[in-house]
gemmi code that builds the backbone of each chain (N, CA, C; Angstrom):
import gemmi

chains = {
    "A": [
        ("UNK", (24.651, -113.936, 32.985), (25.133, -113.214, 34.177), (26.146, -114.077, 34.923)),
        ("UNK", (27.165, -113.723, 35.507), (28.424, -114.125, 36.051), (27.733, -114.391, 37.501)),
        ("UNK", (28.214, -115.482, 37.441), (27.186, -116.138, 39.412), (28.491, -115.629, 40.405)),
        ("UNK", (27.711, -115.072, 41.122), (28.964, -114.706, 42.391), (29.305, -115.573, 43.085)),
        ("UNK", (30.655, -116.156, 43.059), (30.608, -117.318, 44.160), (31.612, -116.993, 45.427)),
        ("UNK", (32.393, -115.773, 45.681), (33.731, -115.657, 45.975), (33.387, -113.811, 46.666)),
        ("UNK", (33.415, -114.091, 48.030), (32.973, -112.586, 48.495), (34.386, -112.180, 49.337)),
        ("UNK", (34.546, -111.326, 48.994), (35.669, -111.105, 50.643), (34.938, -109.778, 51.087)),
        ("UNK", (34.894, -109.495, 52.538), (34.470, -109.224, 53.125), (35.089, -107.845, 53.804)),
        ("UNK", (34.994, -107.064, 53.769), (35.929, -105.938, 55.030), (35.374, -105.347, 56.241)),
        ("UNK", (35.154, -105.626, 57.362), (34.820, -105.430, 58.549), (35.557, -105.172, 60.290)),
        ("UNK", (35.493, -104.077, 60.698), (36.461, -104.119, 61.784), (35.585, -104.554, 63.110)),
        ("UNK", (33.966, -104.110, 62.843), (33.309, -104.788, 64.163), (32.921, -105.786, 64.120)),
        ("UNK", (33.449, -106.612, 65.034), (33.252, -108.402, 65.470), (31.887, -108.323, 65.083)),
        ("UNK", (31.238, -107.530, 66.046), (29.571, -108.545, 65.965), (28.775, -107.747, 64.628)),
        ("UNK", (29.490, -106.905, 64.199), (29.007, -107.304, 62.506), (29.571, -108.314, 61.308)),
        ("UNK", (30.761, -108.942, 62.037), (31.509, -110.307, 61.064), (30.745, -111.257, 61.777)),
        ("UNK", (30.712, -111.521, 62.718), (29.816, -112.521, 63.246), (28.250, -112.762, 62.303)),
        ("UNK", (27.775, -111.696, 62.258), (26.316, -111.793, 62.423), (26.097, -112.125, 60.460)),
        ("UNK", (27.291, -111.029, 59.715), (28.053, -111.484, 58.323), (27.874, -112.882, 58.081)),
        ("UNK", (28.851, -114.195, 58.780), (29.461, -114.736, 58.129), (28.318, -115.878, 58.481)),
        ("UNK", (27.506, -115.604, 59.551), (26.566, -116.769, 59.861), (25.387, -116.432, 58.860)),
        ("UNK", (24.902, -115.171, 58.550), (23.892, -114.806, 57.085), (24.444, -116.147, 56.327)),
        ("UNK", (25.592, -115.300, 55.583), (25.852, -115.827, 54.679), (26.524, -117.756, 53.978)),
        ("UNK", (26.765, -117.894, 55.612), (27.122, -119.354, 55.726), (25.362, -119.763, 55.529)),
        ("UNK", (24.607, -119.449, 56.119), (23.267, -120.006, 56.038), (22.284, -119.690, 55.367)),
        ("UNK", (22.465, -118.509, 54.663), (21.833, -118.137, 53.820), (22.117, -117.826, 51.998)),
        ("UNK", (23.284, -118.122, 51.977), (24.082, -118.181, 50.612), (24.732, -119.821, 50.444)),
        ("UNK", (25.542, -119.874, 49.174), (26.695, -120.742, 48.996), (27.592, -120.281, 48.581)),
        ("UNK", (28.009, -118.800, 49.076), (29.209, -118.058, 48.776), (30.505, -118.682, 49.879)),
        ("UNK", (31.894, -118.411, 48.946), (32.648, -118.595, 49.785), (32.506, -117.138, 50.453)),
        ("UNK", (33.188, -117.159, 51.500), (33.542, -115.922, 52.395), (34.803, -115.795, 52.877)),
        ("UNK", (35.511, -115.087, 52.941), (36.525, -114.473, 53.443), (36.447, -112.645, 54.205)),
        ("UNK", (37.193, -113.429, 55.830), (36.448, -111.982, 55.966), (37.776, -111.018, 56.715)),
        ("UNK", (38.431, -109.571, 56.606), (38.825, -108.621, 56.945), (38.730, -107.931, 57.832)),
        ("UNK", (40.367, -107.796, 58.126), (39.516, -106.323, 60.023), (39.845, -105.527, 59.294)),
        ("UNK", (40.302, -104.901, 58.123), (40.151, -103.674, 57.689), (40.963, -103.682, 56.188)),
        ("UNK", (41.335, -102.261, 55.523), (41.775, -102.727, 54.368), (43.146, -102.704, 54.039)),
        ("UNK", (43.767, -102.692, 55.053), (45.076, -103.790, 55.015), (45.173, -105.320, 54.687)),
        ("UNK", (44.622, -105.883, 55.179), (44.376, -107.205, 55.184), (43.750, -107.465, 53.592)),
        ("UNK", (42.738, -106.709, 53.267), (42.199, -106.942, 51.963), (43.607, -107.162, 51.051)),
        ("UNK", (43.998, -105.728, 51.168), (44.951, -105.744, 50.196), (46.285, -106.817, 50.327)),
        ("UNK", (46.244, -107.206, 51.088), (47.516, -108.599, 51.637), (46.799, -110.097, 50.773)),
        ("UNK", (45.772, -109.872, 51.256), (44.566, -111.023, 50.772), (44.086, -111.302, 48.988)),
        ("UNK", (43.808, -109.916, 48.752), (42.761, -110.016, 47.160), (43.393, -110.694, 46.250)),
        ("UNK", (45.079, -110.764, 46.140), (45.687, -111.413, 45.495), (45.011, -112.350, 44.947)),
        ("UNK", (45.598, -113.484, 46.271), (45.922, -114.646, 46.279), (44.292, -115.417, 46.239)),
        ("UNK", (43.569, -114.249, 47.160), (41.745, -115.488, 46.856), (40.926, -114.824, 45.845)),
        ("UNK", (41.142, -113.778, 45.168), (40.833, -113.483, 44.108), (39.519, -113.581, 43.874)),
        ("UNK", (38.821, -112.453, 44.965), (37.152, -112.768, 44.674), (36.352, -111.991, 43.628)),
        ("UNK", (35.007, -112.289, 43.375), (34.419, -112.397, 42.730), (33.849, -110.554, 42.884)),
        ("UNK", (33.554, -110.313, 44.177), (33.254, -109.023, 45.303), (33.771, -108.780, 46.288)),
        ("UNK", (33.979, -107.802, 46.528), (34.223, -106.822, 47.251), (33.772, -106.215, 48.244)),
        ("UNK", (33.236, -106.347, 49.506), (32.578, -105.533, 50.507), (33.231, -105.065, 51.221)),
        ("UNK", (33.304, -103.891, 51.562), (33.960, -102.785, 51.960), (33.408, -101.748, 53.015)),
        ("UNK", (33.792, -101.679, 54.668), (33.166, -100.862, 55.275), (33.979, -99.799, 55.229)),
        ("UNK", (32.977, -98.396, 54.897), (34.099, -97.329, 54.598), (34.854, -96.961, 56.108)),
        ("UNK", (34.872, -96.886, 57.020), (35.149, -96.389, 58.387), (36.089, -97.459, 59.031)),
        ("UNK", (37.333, -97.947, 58.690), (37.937, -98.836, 59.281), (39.259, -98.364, 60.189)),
        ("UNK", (40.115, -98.912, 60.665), (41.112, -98.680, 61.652), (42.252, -99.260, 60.403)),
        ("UNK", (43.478, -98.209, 60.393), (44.386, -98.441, 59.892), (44.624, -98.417, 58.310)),
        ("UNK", (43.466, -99.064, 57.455), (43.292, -98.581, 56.637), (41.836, -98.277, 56.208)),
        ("UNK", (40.948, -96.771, 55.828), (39.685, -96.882, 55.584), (39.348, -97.589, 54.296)),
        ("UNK", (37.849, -97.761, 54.055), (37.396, -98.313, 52.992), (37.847, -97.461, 51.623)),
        ("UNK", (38.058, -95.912, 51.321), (38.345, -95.371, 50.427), (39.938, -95.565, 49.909)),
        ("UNK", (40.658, -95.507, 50.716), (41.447, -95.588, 50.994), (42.190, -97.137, 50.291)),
        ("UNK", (41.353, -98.007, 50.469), (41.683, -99.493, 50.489), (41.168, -99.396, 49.012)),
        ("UNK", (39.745, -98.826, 48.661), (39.647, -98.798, 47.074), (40.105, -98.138, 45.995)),
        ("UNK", (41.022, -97.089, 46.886), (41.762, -96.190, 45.772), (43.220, -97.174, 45.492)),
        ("UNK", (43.923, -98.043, 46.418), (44.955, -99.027, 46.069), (44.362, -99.976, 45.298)),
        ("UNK", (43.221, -100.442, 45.512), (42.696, -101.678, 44.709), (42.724, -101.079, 43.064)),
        ("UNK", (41.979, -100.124, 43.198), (41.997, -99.764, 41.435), (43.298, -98.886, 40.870)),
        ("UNK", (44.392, -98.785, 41.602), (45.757, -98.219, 41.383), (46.542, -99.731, 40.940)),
        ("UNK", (46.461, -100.781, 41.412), (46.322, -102.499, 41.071), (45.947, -102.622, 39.939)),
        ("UNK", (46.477, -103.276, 38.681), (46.013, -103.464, 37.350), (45.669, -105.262, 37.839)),
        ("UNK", (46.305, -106.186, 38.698), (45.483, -107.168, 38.876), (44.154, -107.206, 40.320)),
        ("UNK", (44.020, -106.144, 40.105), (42.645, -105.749, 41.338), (41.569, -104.923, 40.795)),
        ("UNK", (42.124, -103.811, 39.876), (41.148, -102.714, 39.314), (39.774, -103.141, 38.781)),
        ("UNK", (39.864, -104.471, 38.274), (38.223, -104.899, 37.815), (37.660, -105.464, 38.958)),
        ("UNK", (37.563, -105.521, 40.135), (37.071, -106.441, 41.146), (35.844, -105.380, 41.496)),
        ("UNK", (34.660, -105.267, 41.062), (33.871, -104.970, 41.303), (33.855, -104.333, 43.197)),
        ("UNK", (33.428, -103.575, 43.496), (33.110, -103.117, 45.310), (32.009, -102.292, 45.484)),
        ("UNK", (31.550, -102.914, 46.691), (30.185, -102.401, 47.110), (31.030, -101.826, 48.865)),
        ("UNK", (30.381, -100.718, 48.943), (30.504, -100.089, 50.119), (29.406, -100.171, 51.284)),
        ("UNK", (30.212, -100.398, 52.623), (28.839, -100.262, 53.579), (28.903, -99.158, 54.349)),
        ("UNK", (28.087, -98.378, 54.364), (28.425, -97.197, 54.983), (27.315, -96.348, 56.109)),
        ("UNK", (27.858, -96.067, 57.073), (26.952, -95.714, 58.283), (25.780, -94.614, 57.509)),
        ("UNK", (24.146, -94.471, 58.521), (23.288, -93.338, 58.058), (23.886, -92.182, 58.369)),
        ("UNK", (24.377, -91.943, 59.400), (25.028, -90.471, 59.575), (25.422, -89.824, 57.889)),
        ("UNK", (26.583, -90.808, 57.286), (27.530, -90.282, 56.199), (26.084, -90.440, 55.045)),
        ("UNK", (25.462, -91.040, 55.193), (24.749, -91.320, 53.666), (24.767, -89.881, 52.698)),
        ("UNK", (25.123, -88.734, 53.297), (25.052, -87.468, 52.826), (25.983, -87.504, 51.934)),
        ("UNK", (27.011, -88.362, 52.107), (28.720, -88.672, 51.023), (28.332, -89.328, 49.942)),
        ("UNK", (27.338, -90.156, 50.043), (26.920, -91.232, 48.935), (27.215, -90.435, 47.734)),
        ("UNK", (26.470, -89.639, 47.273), (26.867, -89.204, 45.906), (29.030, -89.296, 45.611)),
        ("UNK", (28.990, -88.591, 46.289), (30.479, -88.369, 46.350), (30.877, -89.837, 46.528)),
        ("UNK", (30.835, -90.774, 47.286), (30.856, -92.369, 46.827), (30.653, -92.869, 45.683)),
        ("UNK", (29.773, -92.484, 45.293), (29.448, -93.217, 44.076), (29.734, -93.051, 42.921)),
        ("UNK", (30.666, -91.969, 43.093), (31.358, -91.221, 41.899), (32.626, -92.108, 41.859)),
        ("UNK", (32.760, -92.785, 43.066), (34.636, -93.058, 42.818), (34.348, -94.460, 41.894)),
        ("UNK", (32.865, -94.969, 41.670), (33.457, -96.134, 40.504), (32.726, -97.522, 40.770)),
        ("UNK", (32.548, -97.728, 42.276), (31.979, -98.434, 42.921), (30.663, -99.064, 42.721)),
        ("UNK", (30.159, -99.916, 42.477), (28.893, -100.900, 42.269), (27.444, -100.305, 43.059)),
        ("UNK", (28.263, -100.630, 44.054), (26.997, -99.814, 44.935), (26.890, -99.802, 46.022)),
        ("UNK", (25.632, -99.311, 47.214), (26.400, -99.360, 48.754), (25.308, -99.688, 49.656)),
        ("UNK", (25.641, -100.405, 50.588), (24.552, -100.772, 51.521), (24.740, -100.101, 52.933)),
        ("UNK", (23.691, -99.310, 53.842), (23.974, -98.705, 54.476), (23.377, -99.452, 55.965)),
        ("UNK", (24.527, -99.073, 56.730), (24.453, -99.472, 58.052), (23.271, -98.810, 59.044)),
        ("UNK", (22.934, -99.466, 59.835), (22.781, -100.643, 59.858), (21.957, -101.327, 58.951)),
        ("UNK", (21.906, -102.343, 58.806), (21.711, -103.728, 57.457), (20.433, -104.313, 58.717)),
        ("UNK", (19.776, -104.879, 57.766), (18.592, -105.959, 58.531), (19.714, -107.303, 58.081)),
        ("UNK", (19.795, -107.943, 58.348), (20.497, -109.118, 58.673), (19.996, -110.176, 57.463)),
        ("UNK", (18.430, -110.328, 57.732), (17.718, -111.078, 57.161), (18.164, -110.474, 55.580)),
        ("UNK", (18.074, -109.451, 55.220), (18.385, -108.750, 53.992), (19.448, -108.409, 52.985)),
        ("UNK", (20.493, -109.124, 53.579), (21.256, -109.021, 53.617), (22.106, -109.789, 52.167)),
        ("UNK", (21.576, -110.247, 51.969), (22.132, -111.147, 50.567), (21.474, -110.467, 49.939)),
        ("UNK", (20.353, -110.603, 49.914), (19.045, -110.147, 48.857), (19.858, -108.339, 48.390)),
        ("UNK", (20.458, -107.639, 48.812), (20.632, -106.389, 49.024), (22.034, -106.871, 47.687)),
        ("UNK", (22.742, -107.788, 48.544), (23.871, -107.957, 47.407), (24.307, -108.770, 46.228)),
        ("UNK", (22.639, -109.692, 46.660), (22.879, -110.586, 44.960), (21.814, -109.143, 43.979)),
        ("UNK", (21.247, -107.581, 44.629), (20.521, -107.035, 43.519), (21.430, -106.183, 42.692)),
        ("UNK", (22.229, -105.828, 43.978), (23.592, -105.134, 43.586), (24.475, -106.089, 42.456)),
        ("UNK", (24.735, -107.062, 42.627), (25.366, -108.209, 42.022), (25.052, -107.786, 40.557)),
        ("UNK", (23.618, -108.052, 40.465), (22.748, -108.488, 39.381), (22.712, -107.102, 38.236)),
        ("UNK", (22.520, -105.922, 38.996), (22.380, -105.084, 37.973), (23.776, -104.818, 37.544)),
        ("UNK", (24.878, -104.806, 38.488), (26.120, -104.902, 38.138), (26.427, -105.964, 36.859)),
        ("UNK", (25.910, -106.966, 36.641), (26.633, -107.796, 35.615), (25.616, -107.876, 34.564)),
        ("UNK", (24.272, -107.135, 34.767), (23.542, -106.721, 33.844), (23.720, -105.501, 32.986)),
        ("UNK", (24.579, -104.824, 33.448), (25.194, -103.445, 33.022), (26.392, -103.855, 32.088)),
        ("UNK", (26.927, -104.849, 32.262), (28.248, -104.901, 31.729), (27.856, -105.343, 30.433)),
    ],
    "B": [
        ("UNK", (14.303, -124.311, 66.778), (15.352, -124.691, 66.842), (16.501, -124.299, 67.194)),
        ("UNK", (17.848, -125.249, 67.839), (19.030, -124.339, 68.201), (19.665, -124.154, 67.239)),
        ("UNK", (19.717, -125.115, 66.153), (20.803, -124.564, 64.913), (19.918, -123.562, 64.272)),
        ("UNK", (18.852, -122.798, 64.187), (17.980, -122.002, 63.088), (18.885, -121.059, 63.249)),
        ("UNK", (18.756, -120.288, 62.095), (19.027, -118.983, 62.057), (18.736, -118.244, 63.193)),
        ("UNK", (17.588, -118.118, 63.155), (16.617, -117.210, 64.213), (17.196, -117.224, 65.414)),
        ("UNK", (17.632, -118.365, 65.702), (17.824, -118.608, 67.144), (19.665, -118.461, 67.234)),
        ("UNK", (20.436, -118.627, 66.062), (21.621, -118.624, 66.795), (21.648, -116.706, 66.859)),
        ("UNK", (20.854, -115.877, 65.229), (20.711, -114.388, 65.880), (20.480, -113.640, 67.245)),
        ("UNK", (19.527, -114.569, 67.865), (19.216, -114.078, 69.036), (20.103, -114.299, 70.075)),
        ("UNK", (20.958, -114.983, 69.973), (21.839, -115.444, 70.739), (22.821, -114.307, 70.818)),
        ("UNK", (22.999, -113.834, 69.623), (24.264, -113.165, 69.219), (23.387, -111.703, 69.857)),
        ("UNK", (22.218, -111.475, 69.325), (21.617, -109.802, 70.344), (21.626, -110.072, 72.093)),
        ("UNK", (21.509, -111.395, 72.681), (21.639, -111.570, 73.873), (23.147, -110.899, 73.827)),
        ("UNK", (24.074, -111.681, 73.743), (25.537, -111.075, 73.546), (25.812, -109.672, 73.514)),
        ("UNK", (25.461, -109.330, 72.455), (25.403, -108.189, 72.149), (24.991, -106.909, 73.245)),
        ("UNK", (23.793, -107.605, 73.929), (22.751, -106.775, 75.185), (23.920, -106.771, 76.664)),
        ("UNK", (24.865, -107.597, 76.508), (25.662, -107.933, 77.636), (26.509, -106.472, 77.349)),
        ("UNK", (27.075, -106.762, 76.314), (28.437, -106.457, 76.231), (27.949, -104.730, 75.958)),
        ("UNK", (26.424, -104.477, 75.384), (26.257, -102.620, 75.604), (26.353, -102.464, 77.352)),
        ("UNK", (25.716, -103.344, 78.510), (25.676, -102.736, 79.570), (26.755, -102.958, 80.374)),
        ("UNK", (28.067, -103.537, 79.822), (29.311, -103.596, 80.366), (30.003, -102.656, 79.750)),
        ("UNK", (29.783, -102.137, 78.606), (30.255, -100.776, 77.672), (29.955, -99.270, 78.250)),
        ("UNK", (28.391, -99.068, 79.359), (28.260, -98.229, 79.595), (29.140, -97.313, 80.006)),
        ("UNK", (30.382, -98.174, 81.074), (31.421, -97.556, 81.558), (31.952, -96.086, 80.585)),
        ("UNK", (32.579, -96.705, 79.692), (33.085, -96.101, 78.145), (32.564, -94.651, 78.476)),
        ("UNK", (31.094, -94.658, 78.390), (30.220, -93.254, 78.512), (30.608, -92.633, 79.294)),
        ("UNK", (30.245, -93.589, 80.890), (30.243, -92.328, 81.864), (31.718, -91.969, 82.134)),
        ("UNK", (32.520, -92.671, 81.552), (33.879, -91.935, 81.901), (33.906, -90.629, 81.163)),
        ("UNK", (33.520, -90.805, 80.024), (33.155, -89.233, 79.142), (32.568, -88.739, 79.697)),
        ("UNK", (31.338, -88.627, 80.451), (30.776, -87.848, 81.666), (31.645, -87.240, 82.420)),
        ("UNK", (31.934, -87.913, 83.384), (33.671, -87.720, 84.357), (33.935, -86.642, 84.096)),
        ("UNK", (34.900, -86.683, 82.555), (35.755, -86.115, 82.165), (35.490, -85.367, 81.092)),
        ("UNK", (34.408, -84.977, 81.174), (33.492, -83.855, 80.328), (34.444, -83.000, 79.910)),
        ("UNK", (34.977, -82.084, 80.683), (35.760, -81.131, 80.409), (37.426, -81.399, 79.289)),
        ("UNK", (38.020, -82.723, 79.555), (39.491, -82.833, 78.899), (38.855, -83.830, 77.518)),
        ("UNK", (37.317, -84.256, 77.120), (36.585, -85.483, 76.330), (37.245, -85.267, 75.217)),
        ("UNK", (37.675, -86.180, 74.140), (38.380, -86.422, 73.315), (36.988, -87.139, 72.193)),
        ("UNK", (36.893, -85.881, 71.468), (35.623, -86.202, 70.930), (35.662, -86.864, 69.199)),
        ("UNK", (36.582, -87.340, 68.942), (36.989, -88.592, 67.992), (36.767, -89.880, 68.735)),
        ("UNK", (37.395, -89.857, 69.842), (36.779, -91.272, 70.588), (35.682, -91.401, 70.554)),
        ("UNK", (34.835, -90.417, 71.378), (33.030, -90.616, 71.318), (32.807, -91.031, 70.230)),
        ("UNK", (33.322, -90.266, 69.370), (32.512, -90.340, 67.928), (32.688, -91.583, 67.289)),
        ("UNK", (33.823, -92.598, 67.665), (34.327, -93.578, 67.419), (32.901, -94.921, 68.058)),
        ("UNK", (33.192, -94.226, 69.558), (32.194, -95.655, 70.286), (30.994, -95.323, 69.915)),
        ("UNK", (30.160, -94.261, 70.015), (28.788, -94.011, 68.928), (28.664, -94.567, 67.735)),
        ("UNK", (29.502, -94.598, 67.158), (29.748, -94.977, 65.302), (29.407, -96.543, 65.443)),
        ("UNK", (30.059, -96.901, 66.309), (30.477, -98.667, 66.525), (28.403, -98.880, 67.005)),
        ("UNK", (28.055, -98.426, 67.827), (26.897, -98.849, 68.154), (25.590, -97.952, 67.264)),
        ("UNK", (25.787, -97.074, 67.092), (24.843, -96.418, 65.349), (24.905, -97.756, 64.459)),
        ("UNK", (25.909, -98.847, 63.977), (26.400, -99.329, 62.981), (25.637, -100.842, 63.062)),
        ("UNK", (25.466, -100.958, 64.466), (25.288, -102.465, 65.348), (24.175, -102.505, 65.618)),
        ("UNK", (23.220, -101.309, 66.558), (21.902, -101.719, 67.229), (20.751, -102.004, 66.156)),
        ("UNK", (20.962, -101.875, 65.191), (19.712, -101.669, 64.207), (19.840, -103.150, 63.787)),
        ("UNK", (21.023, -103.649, 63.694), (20.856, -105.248, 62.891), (20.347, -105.971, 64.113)),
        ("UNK", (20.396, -105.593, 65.303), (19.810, -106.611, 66.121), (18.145, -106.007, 66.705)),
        ("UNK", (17.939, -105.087, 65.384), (16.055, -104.762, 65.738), (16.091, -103.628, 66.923)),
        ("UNK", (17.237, -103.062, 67.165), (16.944, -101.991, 68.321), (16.767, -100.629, 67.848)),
        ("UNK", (15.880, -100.725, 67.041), (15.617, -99.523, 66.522), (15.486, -97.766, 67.336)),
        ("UNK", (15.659, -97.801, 68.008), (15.026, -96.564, 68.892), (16.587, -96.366, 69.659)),
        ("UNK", (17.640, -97.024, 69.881), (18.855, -96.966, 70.171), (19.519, -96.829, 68.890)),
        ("UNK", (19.538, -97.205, 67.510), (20.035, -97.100, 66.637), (20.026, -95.786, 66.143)),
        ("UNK", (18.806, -95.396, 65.941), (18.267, -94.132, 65.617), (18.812, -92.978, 66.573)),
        ("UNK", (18.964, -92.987, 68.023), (19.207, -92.165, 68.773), (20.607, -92.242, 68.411)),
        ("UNK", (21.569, -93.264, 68.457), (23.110, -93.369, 67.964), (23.264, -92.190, 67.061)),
        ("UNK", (22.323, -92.342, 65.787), (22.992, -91.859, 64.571), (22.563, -90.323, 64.289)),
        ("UNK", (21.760, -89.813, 65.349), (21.408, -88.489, 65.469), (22.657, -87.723, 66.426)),
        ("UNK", (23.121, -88.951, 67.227), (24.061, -87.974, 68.459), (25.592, -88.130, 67.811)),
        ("UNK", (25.410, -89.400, 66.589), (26.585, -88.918, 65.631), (26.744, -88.176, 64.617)),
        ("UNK", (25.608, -87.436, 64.001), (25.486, -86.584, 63.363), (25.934, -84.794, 63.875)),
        ("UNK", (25.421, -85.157, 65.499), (25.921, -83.607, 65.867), (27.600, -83.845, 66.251)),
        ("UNK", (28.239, -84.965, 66.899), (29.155, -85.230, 67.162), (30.009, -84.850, 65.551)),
        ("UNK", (29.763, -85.258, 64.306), (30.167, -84.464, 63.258), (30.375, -83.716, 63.191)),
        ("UNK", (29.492, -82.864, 62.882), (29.432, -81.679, 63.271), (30.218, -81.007, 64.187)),
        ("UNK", (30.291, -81.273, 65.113), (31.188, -81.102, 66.134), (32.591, -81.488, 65.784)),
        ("UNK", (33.038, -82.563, 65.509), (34.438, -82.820, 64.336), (34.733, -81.543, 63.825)),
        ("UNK", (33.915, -81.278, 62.480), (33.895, -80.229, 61.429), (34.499, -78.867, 61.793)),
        ("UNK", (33.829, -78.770, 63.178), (33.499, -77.298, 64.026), (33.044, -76.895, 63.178)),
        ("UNK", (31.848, -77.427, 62.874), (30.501, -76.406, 62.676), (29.922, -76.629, 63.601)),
        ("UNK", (29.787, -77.208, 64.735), (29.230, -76.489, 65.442), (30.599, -76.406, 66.895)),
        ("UNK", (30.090, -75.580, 67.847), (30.992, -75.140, 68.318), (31.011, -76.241, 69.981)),
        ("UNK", (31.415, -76.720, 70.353), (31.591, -77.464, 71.547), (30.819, -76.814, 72.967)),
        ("UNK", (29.741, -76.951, 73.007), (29.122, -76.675, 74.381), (29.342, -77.947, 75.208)),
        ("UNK", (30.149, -77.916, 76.121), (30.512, -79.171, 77.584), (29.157, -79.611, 78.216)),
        ("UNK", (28.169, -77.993, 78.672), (27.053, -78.741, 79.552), (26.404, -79.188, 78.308)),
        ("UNK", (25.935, -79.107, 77.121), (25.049, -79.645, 76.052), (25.251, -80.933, 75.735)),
        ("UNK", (26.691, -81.361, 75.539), (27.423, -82.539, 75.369), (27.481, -83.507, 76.563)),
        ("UNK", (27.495, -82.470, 77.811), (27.488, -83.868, 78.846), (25.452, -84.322, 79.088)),
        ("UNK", (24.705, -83.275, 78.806), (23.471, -83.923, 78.618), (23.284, -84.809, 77.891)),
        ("UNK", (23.434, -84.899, 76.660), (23.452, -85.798, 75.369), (23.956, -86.634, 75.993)),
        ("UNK", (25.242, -87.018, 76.387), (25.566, -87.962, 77.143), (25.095, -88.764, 77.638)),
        ("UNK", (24.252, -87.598, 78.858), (23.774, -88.693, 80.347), (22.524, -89.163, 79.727)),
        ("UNK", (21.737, -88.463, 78.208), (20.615, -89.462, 77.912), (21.000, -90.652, 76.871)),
        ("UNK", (22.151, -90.592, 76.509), (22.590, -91.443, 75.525), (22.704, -92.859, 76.789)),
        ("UNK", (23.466, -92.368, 78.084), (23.795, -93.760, 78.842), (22.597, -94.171, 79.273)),
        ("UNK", (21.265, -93.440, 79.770), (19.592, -93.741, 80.108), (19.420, -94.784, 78.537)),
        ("UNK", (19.761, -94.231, 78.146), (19.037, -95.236, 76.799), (19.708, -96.616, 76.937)),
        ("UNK", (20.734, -96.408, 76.582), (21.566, -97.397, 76.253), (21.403, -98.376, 77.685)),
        ("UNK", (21.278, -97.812, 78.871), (20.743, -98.732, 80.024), (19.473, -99.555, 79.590)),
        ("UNK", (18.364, -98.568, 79.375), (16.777, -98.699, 79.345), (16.901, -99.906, 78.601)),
        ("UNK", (17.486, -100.213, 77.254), (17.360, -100.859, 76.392), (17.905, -102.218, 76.441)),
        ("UNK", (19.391, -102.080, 77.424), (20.525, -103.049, 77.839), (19.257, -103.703, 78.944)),
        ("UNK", (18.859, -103.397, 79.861), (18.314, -103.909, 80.669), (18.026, -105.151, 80.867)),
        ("UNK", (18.481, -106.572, 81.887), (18.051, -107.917, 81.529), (16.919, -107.794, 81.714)),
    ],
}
model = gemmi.Model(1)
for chain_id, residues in chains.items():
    chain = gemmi.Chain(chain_id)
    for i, (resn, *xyz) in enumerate(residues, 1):
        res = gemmi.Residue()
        res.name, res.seqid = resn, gemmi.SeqId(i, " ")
        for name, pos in zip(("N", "CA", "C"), xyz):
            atom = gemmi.Atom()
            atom.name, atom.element = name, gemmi.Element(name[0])
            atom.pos, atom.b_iso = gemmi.Position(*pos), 0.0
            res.add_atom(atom)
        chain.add_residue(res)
    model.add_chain(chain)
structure = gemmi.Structure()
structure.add_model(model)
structure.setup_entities()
């Protein structure tokens, strides 16, 4: 199995990058890189070339679908695996999410504490599948 | 400890508890202005706190968020149809909560 070491991140609310990057600074040894939306991803994925993908679908300027339909239109982006985070209201879309290709999705709000554990399982069956 | 996890989280829901009862404003101006409310915005500042209260354990504000963004959908959609006095109730219990809970 391919060890994840390389996350970038997509998030437009502060105190969910905040609460993000301190999890994962303290609870992982992932690098992190983190996004106000999926503009920036796509300026970014280039050049840091991560491992994953997290993606909040509901962003300002560019949404999460939106940002993953350019990523896989990208022949050096299209394999980058993405997991979606997506509010309970929408969870009703999930199917329709999960059709576009995507790994898998964690829904808002997140327990904090759970928060890795949610995306090294996602991780795992992902590179167990392949 | 101050570096634990635990403790710099709580720090960040203290924060967090500030900045919902300095946010209330946001609401009652939608109150106010019940009648001209621009209901993509609501649906915007609901979304933001549906998305937030639950990671900091506020379960009973989270939950209430994502029910009053579900009709606010709805309301998007126009399926359902815009009642002002229904919407400014929802409202005035959405800002009771969001006080009750903000409370130092």
């Amino acid at each position: 199995m391919k060890k994840l070491k390389r996350l970038l991140y997509a998030e437009d609310e502060t105190d969910i990058q905040i609460i993000v990057e301190t999890i994962i600074q303290s609870m992982s040894d992932y690098e992190l890189k983190i996004c106000n939306n999926g503009k920036e991803v796509l300026e970014k994925v280039e050049e840091y070339q991560p491992d994953l993908i997290v993606l909040d679908v509901m962003m300002p300027e560019m949404d999460g679908l939106t940002t993953f339909n350019n990523l896989q239109a990208n022949e050096k982006t299209k394999e980058i695996p993405i997991i979606f985070m997506t509010a309970k209201a929408q969870v009703h879309e999930v199917n329709e999410i999960l059709k576009t290709g995507i790994i898998g999705i964690i829904t808002k709000p997140f327990d904090p504490m759970n928060l890795i554990t949610n995306i090294n399982e996602i991780w795992e069956a992902y590179s167990n599948g392949k | 400890m101050e570096n634990s996890l635990e403790y710099k989280i709580n720090k960040f829901k203290e924060g967090y508890l500030i900045k919902l009862r300095e946010n209330i404003n946001i609401f009652e101006d939608f109150i106010c202005c019940i009648n001209d409310i621009n209901v993509e915005t609501l649906y915007s500042e609901v979304h933001k706190i549906s998305g937030t209260a639950g990671m900091y354990g506020l379960k009973e504000l989270s939950e209430f968020s994502t029910e009053f963004e579900l009709y606010l959908i709805d309301v998007k959609k126009e399926i359902l149809e815009v009642d002002k006095n229904d919407l400014k109730t929802k409202l005035i219990q959405y800002v009771e909560k969001i006080k009750n809970i903000s409370a130092p």
